[in-house]
Backbone as CSV, one residue per row, in Angstrom:
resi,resn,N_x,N_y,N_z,CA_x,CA_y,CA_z,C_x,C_y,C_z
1,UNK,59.875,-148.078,-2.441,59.444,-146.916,-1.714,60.564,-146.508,-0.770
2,UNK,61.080,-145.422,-0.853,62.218,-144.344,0.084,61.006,-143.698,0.935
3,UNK,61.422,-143.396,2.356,61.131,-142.293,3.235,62.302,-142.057,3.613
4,UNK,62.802,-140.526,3.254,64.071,-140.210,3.508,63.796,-139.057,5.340
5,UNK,62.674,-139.294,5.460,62.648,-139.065,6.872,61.332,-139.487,7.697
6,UNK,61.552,-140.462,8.124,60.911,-141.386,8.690,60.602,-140.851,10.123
7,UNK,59.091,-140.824,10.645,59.110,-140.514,11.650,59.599,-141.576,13.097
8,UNK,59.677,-141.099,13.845,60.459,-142.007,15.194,59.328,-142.666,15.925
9,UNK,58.392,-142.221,15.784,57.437,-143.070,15.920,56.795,-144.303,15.473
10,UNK,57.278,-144.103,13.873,56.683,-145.736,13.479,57.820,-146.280,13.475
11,UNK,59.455,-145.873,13.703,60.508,-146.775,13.723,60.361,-147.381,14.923
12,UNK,59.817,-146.851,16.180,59.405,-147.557,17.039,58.778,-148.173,17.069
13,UNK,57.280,-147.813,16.630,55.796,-149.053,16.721,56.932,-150.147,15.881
14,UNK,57.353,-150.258,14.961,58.100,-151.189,14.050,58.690,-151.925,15.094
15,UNK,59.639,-151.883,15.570,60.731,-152.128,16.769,61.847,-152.739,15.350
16,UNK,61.942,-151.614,14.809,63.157,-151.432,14.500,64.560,-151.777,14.493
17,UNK,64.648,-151.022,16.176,66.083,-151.582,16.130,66.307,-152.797,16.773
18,UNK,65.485,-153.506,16.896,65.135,-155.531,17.020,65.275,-155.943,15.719
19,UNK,65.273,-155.532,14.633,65.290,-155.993,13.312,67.136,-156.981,13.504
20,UNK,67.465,-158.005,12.723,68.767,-157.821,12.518,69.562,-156.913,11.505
21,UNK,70.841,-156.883,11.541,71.436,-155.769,10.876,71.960,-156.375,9.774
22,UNK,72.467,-156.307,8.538,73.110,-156.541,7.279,74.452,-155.424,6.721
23,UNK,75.614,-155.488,6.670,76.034,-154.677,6.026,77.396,-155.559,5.298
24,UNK,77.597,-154.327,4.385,78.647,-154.358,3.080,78.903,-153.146,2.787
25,UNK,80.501,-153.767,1.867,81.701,-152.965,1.751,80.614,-152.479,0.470
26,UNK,81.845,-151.480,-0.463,81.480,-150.727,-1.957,81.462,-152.358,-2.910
27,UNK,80.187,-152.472,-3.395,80.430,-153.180,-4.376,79.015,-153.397,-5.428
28,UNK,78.719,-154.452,-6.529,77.680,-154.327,-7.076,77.601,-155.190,-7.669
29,UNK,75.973,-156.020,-7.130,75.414,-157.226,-7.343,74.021,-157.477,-7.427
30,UNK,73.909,-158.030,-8.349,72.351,-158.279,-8.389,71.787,-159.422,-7.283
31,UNK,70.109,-158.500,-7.035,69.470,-158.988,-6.342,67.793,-159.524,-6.766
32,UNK,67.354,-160.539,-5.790,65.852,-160.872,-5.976,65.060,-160.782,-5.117
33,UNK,64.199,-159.948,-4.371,63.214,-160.459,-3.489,62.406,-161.290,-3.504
34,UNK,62.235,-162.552,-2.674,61.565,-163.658,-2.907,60.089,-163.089,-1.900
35,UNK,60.794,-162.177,-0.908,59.450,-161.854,0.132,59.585,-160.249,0.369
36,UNK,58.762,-158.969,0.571,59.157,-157.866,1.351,59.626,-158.019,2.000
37,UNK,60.923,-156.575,1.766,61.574,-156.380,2.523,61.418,-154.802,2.776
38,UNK,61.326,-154.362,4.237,61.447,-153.341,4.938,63.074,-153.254,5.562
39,UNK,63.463,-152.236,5.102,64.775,-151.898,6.106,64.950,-150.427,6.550
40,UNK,65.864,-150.086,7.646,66.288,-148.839,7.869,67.887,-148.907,7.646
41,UNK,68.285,-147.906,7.046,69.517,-147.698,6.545,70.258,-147.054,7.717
42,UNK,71.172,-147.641,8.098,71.912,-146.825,9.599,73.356,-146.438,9.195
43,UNK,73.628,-146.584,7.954,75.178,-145.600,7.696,75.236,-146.128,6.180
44,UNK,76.171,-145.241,5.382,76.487,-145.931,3.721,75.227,-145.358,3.109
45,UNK,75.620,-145.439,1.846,74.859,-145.125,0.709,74.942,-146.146,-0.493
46,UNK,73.812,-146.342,-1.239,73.628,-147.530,-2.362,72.923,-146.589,-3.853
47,UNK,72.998,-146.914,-4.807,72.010,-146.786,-5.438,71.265,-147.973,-6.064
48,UNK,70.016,-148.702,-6.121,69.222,-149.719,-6.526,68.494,-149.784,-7.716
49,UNK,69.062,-150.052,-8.693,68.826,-150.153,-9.946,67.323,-150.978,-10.058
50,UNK,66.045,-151.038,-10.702,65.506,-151.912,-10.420,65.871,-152.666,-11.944
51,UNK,65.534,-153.792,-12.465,65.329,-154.213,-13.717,64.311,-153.694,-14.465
52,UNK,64.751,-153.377,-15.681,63.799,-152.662,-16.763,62.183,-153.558,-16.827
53,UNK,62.164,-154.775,-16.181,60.815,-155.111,-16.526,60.258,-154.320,-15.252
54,UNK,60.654,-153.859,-14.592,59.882,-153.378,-13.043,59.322,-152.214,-13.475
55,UNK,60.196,-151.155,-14.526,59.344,-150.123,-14.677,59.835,-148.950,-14.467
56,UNK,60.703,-149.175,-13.107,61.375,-147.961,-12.153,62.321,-147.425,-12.405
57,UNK,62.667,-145.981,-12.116,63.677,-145.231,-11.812,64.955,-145.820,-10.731
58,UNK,66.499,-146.205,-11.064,67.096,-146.176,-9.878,66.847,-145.145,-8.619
59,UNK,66.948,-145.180,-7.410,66.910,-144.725,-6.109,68.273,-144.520,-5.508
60,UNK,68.288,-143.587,-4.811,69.606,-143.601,-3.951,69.419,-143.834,-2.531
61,UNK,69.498,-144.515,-1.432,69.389,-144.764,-0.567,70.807,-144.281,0.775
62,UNK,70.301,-144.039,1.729,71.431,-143.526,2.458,70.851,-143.486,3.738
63,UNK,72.156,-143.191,4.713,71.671,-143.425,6.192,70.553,-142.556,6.566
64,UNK,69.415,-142.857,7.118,68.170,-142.596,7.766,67.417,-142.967,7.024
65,UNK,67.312,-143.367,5.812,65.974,-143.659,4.578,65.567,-145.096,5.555
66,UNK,63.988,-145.300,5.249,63.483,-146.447,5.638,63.154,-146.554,4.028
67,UNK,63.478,-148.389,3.764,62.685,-148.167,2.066,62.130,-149.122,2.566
68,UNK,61.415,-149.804,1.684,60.613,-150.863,0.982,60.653,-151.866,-0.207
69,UNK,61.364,-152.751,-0.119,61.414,-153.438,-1.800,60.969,-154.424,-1.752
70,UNK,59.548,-154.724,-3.142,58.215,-155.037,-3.329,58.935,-156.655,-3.369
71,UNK,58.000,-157.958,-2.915,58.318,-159.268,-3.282,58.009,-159.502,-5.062
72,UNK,59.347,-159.807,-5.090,59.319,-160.397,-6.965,60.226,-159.246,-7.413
73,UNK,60.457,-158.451,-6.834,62.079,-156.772,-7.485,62.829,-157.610,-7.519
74,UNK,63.820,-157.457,-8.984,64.881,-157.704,-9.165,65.628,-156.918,-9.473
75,UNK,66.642,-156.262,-8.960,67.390,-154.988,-9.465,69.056,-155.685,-9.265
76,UNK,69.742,-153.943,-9.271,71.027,-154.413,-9.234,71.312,-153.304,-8.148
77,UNK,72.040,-154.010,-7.032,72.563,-152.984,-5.954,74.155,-152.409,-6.660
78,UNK,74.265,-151.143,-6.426,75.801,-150.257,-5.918,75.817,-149.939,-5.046
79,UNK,76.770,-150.427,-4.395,77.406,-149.826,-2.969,78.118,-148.758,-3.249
80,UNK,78.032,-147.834,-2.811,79.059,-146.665,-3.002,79.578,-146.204,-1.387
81,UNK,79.396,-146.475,-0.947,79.723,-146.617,0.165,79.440,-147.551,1.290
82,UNK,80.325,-148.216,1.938,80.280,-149.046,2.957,78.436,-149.239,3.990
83,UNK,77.603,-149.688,3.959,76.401,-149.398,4.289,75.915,-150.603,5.441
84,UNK,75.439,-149.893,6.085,75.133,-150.861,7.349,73.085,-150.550,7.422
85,UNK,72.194,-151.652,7.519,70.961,-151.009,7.710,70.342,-152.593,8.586
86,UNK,69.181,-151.938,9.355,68.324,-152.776,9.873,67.356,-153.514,8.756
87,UNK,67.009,-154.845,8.972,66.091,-154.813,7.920,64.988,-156.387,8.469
88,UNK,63.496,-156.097,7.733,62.943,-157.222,8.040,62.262,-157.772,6.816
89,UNK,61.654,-159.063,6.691,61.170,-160.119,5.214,60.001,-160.239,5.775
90,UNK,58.821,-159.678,5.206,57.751,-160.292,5.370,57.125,-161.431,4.805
């Protein structure tokens, strides 16, 4: 799930920018969620491939999107640009 404009209100109720931060250069690697993950994207752009058993369309993600990626997604990240985002594991 993308919200490519997230209101400032639930980035707050969230506390957000208490999350820790994660970032990386351009590059592309596969990933697994073992737990949800919520993040806010604070600079850079990706696109997130999911794996064909998931079902999904790749996504493009970029600074201000809040996404969502479900526990058990396995996709493949591209960095296409250098990307910095907040993020939390439920």
């Amino acid at each position: 799930m993308v919200d490519s404009s997230p209101r400032q209100e639930m980035l707050n109720a969230l506390r957000v920018s208490d999350w820790p931060t994660w970032g990386c250069e351009e590059s592309e690697f596969p990933w697994h969620y073992d737990r949800t993950e919520s993040c806010y994207v604070l600079q850079g752009s990706a696109v997130v491939t999911p794996d064909v058993v998931h079902g999904a369309d790749e996504v493009v993600i970029c600074a201000g999107d809040f996404c969502i990626f479900p526990r058990g997604m396995s996709c493949t990240w591209r960095v296409t640009a250098p990307i910095q985002k907040h993020y939390s594991f439920e």
